[in-house]
C-alpha positions as CSV (number, residue, x, y, z in Angstrom):
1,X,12.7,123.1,-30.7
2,X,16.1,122.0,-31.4
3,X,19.2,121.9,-29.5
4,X,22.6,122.2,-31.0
5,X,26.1,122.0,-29.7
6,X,28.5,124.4,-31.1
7,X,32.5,124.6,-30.6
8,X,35.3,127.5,-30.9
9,X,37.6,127.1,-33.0
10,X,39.7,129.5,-31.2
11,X,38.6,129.1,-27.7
12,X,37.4,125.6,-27.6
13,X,34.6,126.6,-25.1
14,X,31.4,124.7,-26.1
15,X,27.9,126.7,-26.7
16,X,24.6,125.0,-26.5
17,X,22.1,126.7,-29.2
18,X,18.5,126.3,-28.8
19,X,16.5,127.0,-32.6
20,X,12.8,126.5,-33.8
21,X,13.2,123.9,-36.8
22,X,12.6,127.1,-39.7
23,X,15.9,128.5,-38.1
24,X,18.3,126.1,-38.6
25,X,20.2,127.7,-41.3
26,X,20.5,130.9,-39.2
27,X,22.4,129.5,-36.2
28,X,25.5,131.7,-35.1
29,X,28.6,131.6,-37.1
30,X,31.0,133.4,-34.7
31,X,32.0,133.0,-30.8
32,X,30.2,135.2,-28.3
33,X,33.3,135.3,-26.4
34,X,36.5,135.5,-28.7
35,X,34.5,136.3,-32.2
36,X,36.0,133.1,-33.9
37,X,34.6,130.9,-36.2
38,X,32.1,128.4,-34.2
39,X,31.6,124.6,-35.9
40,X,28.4,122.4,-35.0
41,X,29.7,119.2,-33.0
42,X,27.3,115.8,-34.1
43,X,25.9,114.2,-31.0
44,X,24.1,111.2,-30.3
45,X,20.3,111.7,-30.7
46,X,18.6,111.7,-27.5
47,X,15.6,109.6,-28.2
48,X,15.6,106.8,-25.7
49,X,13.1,103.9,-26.7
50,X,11.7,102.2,-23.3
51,X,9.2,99.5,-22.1
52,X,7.0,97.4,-24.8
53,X,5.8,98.0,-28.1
54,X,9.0,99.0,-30.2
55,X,9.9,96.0,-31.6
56,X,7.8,93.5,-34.1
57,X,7.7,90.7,-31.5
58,X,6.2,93.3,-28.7
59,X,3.5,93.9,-31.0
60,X,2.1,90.7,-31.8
61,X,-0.3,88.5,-29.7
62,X,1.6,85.3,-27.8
63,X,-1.2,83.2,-29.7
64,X,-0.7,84.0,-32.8
């Protein structure tokens, strides 16, 4: 599942828009509250990488 953030044009009140990956291209177009145009707002991924093993050096053996 995906979540997007959508804005108002209009309103400037900000939706969040939960869609499987096959819906993408059928996300809402209009505002639920004022019917205005909605745009997507890019975010910053949320993947957060933590604790060993993401990086080359993790990976290898200290002996090596």
């Amino acid at each position: 599942m995906n979540t997007y953030m959508f804005e108002c044009t209009n309103c400037k009140k900000e939706f969040e828009v939960i869609t499987r990956y096959e819906d993408i291209g059928q996300t809402p177009k209009t505002c639920p509250e004022c019917n205005h145009i909605m745009v997507r707002k890019f975010t910053a991924p949320t993947i957060v990488y933590k604790g060993r093993g993401f990086y080359s050096t993790d990976s290898k053996s200290r002996t090596e």
